[in-house]
C-alpha positions as a Markdown table, in Angstrom:
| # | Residue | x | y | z |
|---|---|---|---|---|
| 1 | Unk | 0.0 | 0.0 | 0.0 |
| 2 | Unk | 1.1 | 3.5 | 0.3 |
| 3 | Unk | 4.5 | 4.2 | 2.1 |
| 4 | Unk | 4.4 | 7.6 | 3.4 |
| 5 | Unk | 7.7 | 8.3 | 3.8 |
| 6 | Unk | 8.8 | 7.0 | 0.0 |
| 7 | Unk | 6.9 | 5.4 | -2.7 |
| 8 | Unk | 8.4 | 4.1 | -6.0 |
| 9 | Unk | 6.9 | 5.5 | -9.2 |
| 10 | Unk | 6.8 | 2.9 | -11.8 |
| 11 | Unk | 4.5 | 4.7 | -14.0 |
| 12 | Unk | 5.1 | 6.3 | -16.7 |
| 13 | Unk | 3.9 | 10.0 | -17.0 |
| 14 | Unk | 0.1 | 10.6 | -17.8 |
| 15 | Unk | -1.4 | 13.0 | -19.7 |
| 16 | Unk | -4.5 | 13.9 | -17.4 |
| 17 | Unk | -3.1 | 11.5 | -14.4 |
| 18 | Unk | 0.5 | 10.8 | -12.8 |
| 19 | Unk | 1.0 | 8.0 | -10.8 |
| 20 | Unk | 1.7 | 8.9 | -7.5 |
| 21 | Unk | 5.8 | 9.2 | -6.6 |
| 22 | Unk | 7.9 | 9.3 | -3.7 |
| 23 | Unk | 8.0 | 12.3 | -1.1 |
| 24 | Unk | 11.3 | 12.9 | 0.6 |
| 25 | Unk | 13.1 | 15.9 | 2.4 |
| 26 | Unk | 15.6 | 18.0 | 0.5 |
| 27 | Unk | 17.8 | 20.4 | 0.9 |
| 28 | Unk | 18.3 | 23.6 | -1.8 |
| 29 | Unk | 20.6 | 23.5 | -4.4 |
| 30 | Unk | 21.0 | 27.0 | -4.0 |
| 31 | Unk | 24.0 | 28.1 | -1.9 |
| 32 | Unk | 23.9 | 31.9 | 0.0 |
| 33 | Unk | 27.2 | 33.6 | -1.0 |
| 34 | Unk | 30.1 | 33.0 | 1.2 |
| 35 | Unk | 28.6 | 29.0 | 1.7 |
| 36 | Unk | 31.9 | 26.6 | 1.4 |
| 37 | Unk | 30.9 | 23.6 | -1.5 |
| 38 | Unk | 32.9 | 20.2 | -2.0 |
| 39 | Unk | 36.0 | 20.1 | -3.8 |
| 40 | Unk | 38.0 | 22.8 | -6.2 |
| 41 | Unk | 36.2 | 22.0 | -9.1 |
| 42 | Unk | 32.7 | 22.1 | -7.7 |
| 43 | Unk | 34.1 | 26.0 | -6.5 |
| 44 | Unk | 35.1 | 26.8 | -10.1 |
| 45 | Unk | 32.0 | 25.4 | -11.7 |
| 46 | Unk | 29.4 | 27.6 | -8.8 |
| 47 | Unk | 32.0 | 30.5 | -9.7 |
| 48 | Unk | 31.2 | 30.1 | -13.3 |
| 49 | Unk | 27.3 | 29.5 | -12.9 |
| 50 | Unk | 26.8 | 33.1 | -11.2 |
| 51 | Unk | 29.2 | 35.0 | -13.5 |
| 52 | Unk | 27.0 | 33.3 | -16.0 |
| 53 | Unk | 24.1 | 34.8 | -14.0 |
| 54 | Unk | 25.6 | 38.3 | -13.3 |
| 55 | Unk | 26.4 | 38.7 | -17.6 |
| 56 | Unk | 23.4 | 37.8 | -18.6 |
| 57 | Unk | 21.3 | 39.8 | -15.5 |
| 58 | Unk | 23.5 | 43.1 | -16.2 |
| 59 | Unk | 24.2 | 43.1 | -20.3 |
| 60 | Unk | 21.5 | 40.7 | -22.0 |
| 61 | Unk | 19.7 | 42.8 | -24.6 |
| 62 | Unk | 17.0 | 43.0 | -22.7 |
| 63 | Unk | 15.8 | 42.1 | -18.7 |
| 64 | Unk | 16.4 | 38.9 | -17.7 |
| 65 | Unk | 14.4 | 37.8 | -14.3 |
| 66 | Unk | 17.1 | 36.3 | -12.0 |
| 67 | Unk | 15.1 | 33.6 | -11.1 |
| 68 | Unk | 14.1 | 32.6 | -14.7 |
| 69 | Unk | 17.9 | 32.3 | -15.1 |
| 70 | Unk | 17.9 | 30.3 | -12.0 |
| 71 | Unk | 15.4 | 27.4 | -13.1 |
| 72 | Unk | 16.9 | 27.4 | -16.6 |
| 73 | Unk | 20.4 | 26.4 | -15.4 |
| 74 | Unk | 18.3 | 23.2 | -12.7 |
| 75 | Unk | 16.6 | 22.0 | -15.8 |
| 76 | Unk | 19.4 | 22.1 | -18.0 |
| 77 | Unk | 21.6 | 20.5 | -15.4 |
| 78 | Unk | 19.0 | 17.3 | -14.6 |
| 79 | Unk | 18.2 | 17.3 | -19.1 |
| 80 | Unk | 21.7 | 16.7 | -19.4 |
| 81 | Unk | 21.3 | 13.0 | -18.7 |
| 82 | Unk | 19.0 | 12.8 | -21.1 |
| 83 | Unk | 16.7 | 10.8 | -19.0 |
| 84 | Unk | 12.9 | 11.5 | -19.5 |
| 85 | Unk | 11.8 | 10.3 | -16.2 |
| 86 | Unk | 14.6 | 12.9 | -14.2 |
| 87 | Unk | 13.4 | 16.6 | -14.8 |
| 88 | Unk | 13.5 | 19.7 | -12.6 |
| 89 | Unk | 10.4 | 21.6 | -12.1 |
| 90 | Unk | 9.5 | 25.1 | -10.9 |
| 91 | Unk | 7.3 | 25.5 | -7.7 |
| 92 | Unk | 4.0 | 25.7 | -10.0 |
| 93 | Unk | 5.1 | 22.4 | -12.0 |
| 94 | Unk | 5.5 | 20.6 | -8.8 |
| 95 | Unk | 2.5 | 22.0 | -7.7 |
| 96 | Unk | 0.8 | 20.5 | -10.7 |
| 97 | Unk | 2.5 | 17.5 | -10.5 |
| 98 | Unk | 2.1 | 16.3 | -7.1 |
| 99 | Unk | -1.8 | 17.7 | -7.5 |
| 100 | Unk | -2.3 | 14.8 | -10.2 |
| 101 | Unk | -1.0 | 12.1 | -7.8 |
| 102 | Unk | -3.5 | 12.2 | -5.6 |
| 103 | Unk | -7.0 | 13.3 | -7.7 |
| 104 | Unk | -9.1 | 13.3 | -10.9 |
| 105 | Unk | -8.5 | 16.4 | -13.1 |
| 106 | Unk | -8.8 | 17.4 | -16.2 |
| 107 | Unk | -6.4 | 16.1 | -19.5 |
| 108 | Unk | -6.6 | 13.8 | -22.1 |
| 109 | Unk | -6.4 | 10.5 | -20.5 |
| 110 | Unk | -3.1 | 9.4 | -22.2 |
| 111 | Unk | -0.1 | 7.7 | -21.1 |
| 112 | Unk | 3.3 | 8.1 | -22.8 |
| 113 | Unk | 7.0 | 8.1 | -22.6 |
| 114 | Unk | 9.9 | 9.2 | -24.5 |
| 115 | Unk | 12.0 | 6.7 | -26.4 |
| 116 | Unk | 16.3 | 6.6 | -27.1 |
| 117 | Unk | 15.3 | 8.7 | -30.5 |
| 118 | Unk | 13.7 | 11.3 | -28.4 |
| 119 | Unk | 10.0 | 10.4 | -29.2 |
| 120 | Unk | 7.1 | 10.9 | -27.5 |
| 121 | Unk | 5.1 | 7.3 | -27.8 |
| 122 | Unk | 1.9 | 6.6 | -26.4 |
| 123 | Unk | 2.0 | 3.5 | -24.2 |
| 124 | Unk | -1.6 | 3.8 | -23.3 |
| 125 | Unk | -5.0 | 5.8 | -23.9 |
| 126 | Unk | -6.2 | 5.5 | -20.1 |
| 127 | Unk | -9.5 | 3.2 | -20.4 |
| 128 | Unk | -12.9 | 5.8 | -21.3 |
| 129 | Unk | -10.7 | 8.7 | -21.6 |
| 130 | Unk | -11.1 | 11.3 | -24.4 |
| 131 | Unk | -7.8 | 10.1 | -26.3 |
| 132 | Unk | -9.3 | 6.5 | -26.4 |
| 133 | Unk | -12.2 | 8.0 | -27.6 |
| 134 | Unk | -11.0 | 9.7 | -30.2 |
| 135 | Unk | -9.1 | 6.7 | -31.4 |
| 136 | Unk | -5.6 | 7.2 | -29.8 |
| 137 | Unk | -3.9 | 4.3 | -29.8 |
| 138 | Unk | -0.8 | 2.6 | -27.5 |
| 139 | Unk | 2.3 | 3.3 | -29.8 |
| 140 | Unk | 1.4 | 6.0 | -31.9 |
| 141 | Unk | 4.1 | 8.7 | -31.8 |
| 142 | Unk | 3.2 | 12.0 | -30.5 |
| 143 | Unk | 4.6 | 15.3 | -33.1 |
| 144 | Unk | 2.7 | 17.7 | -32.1 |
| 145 | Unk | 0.1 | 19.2 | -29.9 |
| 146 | Unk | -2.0 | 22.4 | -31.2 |
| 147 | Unk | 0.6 | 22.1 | -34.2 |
| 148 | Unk | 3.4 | 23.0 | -32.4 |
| 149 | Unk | 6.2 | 20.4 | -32.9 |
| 150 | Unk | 7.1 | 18.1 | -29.6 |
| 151 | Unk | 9.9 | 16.1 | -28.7 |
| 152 | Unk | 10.4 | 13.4 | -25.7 |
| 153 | Unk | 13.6 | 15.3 | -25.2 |
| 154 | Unk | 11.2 | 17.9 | -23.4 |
| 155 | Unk | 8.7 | 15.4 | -22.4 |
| 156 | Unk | 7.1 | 17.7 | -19.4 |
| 157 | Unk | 6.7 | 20.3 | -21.6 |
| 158 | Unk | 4.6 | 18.0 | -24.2 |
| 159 | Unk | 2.4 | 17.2 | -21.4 |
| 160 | Unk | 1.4 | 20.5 | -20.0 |
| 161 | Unk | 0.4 | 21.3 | -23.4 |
| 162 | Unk | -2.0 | 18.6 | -23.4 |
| 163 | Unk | -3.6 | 19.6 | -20.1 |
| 164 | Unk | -6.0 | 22.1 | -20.1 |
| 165 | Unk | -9.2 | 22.9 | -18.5 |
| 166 | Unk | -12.2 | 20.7 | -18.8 |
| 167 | Unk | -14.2 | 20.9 | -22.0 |
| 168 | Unk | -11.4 | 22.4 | -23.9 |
| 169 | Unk | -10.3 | 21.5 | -27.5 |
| 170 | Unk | -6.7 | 20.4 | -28.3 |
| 171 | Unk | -5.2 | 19.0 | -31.4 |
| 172 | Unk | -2.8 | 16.0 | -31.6 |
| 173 | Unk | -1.1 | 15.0 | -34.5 |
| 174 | Unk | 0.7 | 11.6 | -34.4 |
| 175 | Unk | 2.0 | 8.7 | -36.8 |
| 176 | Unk | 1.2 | 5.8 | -36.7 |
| 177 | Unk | 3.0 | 2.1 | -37.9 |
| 178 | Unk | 1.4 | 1.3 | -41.1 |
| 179 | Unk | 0.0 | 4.8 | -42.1 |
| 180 | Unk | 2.0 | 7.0 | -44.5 |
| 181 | Unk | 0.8 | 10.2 | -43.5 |
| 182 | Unk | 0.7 | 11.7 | -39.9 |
| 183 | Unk | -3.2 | 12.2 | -38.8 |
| 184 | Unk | -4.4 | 14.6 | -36.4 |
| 185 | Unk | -7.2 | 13.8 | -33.6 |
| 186 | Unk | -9.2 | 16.5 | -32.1 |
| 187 | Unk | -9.9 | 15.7 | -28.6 |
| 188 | Unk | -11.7 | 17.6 | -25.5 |
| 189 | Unk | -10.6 | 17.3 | -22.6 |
| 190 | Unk | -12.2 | 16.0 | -19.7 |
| 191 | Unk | -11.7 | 14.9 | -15.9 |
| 192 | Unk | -10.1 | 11.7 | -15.8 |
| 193 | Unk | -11.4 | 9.3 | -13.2 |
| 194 | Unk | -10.4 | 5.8 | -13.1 |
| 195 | Unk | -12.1 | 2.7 | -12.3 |
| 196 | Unk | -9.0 | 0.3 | -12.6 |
| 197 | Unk | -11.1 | -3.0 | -12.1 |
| 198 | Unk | -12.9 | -4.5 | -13.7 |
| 199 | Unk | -14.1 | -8.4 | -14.2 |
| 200 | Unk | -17.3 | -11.1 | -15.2 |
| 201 | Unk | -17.0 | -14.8 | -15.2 |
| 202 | Unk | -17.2 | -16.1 | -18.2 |
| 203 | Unk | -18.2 | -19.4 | -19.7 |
| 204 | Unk | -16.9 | -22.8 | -18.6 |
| 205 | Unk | -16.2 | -21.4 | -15.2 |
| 206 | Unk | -13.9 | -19.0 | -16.1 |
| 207 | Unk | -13.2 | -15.9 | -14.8 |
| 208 | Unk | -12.0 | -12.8 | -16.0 |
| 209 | Unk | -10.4 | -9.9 | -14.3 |
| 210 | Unk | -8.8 | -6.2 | -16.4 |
| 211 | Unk | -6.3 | -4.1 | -14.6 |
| 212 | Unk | -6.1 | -0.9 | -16.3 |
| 213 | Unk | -3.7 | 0.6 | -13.6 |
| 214 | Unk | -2.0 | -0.1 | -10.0 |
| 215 | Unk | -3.7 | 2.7 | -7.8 |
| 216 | Unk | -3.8 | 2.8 | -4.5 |
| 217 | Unk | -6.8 | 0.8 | -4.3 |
| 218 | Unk | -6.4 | -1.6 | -7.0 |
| 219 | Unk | -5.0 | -4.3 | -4.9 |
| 220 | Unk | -8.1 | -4.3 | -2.5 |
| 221 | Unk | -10.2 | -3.8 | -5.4 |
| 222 | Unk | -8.6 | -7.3 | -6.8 |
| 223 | Unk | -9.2 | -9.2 | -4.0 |
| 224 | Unk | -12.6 | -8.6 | -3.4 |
| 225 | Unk | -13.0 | -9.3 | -7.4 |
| 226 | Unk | -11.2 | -13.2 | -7.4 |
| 227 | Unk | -13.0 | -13.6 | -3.8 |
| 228 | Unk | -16.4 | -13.2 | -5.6 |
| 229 | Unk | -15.4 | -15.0 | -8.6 |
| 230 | Unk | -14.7 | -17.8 | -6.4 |
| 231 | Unk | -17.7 | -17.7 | -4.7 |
| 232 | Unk | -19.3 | -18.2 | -8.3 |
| 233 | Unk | -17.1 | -21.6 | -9.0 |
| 234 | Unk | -14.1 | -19.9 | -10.8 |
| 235 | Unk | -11.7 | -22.6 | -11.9 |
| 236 | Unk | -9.6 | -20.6 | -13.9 |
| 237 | Unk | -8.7 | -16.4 | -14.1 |
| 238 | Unk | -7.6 | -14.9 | -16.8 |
| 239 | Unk | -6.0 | -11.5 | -16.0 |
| 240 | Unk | -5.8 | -8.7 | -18.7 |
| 241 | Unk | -3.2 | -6.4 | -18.7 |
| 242 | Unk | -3.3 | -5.2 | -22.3 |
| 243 | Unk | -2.4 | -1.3 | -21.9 |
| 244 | Unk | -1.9 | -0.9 | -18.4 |
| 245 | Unk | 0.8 | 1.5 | -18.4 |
| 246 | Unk | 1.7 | 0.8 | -14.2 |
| 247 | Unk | 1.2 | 2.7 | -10.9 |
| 248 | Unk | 2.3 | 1.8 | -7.4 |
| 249 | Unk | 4.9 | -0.9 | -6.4 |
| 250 | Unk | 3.5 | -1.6 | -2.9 |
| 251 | Unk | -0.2 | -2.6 | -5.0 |
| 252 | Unk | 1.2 | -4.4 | -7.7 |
| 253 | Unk | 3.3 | -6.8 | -4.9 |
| 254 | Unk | 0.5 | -7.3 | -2.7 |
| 255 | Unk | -1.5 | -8.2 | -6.0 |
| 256 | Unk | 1.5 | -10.6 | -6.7 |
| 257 | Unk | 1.1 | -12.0 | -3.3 |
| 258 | Unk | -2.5 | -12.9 | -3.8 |
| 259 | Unk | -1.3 | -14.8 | -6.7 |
| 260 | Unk | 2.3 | -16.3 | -6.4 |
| 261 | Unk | 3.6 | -19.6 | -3.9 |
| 262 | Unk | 6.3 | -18.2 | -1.8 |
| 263 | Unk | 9.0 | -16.6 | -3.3 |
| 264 | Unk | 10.5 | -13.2 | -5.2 |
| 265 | Unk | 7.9 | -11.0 | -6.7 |
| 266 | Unk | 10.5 | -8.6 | -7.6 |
| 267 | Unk | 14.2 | -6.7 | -6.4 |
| 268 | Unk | 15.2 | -2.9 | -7.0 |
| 269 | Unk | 18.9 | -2.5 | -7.7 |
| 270 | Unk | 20.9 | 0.7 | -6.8 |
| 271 | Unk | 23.9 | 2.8 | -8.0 |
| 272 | Unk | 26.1 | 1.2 | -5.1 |
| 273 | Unk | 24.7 | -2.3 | -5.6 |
| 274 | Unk | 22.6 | -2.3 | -2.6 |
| 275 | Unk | 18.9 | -4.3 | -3.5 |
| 276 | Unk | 15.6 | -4.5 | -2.0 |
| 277 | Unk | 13.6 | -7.3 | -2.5 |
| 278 | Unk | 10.1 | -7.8 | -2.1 |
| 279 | Unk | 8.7 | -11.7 | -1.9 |
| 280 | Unk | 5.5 | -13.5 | -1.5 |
| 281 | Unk | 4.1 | -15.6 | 1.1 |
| 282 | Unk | 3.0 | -19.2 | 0.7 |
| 283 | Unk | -0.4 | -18.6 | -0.1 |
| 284 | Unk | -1.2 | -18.3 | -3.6 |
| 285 | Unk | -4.5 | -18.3 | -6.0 |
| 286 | Unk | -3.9 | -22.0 | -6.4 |
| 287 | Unk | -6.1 | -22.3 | -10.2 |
| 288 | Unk | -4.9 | -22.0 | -13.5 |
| 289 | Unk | -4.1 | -18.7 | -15.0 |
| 290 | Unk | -3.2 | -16.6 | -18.2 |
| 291 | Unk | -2.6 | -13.5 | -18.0 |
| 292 | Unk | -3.0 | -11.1 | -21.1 |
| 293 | Unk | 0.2 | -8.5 | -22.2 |
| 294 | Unk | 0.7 | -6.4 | -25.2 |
| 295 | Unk | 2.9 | -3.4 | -25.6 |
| 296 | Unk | 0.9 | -0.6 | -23.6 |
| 297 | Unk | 1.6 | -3.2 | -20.8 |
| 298 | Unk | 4.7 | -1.3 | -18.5 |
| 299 | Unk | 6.4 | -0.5 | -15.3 |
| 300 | Unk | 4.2 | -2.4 | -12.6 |
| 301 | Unk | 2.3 | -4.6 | -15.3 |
| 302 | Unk | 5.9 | -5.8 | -16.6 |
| 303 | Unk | 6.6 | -6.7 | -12.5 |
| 304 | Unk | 3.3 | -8.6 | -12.5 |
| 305 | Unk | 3.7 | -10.4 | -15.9 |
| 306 | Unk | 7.7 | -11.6 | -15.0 |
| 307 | Unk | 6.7 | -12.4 | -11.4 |
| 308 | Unk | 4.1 | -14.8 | -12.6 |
| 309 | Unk | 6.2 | -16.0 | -15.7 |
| 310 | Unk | 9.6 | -16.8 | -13.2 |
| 311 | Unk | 8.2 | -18.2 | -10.9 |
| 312 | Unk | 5.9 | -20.3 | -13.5 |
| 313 | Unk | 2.5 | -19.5 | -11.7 |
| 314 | Unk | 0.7 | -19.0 | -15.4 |
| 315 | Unk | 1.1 | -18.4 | -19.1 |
| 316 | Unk | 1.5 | -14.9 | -20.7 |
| 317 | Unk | -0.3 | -14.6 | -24.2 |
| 318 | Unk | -0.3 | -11.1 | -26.5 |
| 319 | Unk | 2.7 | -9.4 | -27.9 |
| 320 | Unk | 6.0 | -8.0 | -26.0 |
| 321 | Unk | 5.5 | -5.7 | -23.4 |
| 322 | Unk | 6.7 | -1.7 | -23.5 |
| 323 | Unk | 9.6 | -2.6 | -21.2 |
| 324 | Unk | 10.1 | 0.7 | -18.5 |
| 325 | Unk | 12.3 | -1.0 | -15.8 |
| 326 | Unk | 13.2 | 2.6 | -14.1 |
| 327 | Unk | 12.2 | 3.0 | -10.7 |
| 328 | Unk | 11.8 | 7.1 | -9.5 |
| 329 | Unk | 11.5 | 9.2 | -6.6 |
| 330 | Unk | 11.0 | 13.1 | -5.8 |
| 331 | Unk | 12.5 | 15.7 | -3.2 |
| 332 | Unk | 11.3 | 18.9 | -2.5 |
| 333 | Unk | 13.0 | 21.6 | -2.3 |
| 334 | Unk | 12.3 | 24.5 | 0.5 |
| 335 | Unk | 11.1 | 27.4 | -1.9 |
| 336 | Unk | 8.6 | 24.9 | -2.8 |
| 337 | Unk | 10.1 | 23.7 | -6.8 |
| 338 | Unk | 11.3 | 19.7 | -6.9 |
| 339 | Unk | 12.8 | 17.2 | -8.8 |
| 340 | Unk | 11.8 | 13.9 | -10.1 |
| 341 | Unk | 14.7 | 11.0 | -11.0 |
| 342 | Unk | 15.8 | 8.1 | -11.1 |
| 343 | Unk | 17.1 | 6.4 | -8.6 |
| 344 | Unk | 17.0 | 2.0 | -9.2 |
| 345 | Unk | 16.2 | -0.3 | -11.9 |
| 346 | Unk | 14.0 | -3.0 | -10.8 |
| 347 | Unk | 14.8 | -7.1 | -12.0 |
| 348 | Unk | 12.0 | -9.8 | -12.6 |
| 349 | Unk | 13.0 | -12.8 | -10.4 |
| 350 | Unk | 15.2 | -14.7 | -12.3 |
| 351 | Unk | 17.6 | -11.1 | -12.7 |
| 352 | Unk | 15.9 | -9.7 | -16.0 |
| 353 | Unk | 16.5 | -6.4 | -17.2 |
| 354 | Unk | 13.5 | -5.3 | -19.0 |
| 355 | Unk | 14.2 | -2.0 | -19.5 |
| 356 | Unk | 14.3 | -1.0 | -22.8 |
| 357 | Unk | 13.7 | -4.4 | -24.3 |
| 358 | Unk | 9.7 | -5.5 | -22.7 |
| 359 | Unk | 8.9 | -9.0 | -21.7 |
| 360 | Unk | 7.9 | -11.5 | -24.7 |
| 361 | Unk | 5.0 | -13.5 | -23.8 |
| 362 | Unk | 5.1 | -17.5 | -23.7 |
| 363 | Unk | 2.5 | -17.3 | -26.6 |
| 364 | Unk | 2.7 | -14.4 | -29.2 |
| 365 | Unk | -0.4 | -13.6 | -30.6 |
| 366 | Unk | -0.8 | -10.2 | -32.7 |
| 367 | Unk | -4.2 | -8.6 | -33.1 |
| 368 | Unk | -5.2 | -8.3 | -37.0 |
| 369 | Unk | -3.9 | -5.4 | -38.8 |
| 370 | Unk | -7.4 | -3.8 | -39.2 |
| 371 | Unk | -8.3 | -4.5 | -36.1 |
| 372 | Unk | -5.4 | -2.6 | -34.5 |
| 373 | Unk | -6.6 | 0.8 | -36.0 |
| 374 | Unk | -9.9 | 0.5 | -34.2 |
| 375 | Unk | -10.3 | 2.2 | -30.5 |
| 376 | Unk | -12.4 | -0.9 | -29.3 |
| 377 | Unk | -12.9 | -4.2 | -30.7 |
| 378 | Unk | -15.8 | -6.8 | -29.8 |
| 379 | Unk | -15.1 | -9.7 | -27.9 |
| 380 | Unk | -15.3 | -12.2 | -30.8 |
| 381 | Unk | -12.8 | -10.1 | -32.4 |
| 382 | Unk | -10.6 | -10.0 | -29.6 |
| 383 | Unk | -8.4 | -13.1 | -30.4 |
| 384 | Unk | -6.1 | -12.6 | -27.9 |
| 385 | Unk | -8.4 | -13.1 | -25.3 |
| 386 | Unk | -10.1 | -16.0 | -27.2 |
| 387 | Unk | -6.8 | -17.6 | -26.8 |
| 388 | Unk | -6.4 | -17.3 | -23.5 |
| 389 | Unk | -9.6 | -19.0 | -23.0 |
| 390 | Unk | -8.8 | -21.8 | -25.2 |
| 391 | Unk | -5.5 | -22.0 | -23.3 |
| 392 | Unk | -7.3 | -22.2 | -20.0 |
| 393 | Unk | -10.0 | -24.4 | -21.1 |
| 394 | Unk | -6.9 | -26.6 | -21.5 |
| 395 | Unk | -5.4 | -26.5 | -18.2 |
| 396 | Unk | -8.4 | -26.7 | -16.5 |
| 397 | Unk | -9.1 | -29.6 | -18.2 |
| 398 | Unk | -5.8 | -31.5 | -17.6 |
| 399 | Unk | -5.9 | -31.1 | -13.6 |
């Protein structure tokens, strides 16, 4: 559940809702004249940063606010590592951001992350949201918003131009695999409220459950969903996945735990080595299972999926997951701006890096072309999830 004192964000950032990140205490960057710092070079380099300062305040062609000047040279400094997930932001910005952590407001609905060739790519229209609406789709690349160009290289700044107030118009032009031209949705904007459980048993005593996040309530929202199922003779769950683009570690292990035999759900690894593990008791679902992936599946879902595919507790059908295996956390600074970055990878099980490469299912199974293009699809169409069933009919069958 929700640690107070630091929380591990394993989502990627949403357009309309951010996952909720770590809250630390942090000292200024800022150091009062006449304040010793480390080492010579770290004196020449503060030397150089307010002569910088002092030119640019003094002789610039025209007036510079000081401050302006000071948020330019933090963002610069934490772009520099050319990490999407690590950016500076102003008190406002941090305002916003941790804001959208905690409530429904108004956006989009989309999920999306930068890539190594500084492109914005949608992992995931957020389930009812006015992007899936419009016909958004997970990996479609982002270009621009209100026809002004946008690059993952400035990924915060993409985002804030698709916020806006509710009811609002924005236009988003992205291209899409398979489609020659780039093609431009108009979408309003609305609040964003998510319901991230979902489920139904289906037939032959099947049941079925759809994750479309980890909130802070998912994992208490799961439970109550496989106790009922049970109570209706469920002999077999099938989980889906498809486009959940992550959320909360604490909620995606204690879902694991629900599910798993003892063992490792999943470890974080530092810059100095150190790792945190986080395991599962001996209780476990004890049925068959298949759990559905494709590549809006990230962060937490990626956890879930390896966890149950190390420690062989159930079969994985779809296509290969996004693959985000970067673990963040925040500090605040005292004049009220922060920072987001990165501080851990995080390893399935058996020690697999899945950052930047996904997890590829035990059964690949692509949706058709034509069906790819369409927001929502019907569930005869769906034959992912008819193979799942067919694959759980199976094991049912051969206990």
């Amino acid at each position: 559940m929700w640690n107070k004192n630091i929380i591990k964000n394993i989502a990627l950032v949403l357009v309309g809702f951010v996952a909720a990140v770590a809250l630390m205490n942090f000292v200024p960057l800022s150091l009062p004249i006449g304040s010793s710092v480390g080492n010579n070079d770290d004196l020449q380099a503060y030397k150089k940063l307010t002569t910088i300062k002092s030119i640019l305040t003094k002789g610039y062609v025209s007036d510079v606010d000081p401050k302006t000047l000071d948020d330019g040279a933090f963002k610069g400094m934490t772009s520099s590592l050319n990490d999407p997930y690590t950016v500076y932001m102003t008190k406002k910005e941090y305002g916003d951001f941790m804001t959208e952590t905690t409530g429904n407001y108004a956006g989009v609905g989309l999920v999306v992350s930068a890539d190594d060739k500084g492109n914005i790519v949608v992992v995931s229209p957020i389930k009812g949201s006015p992007a899936e609406t419009a016909g958004i789709k997970a990996m479609d690349i982002i270009k621009a918003v209100d026809n002004k160009p946008v690059s993952g290289k400035n990924l915060d700044a993409a985002v804030a131009l698709m916020k806006g107030q509710a009811g609002s118009a924005v236009k988003i032009t992205v291209t899409r695999k398979g489609t020659e031209k780039p093609v431009v949705f108009d979408v309003k904007r609305d609040i964003i409220k998510l319901e991230t459980v979902g489920y139904e048993k289906l037939n032959n005593d099947i049941g079925y459950i759809r994750l479309t996040m980890f909130d802070e309530h998912t994992d208490e929202d799961f439970k109550e969903a496989v106790d009922k199922l049970k109570s209706k003779n469920m002999k077999g769950l099938i989980i889906d996945l498809r486009d959940n683009p992550g959320g909360l570690l604490d909620v995606c292990v204690n879902i694991a735990d629900e599910i798993l035999p003892k063992g490792t759900i999943v470890y974080t690894e530092y810059r100095n080595g150190k790792k945190d593990y986080n395991y599962s008791d001996a209780k476990s679902l004890g049925l068959p299972l298949v759990v559905l992936v494709n590549g809006g599946s990230a962060s937490a879902s990626e956890i879930l999926s390896g966890a149950i595919r190390d420690n062989k507790a159930g079969t994985l059908i779809g296509t290969k997951t996004f693959g985000k295996g970067l673990v963040q956390t925040t500090h605040k600074f005292n004049d009220g701006s922060g920072m987001k970055y990165t501080i851990a990878k995080y390893y399935t099980p058996n020690g697999t890096d899945i950052q930047g490469k996904g997890i590829t299912p035990d059964i690949v199974v692509n949706l058709p072309k034509d069906l790819e293009q369409k927001p929502n699809i019907t569930r005869d169409q769906d034959n992912q999830l008819n193979k799942a069933i067919e694959v759980l009919e199976q094991k049912i069958s051969s206990r």
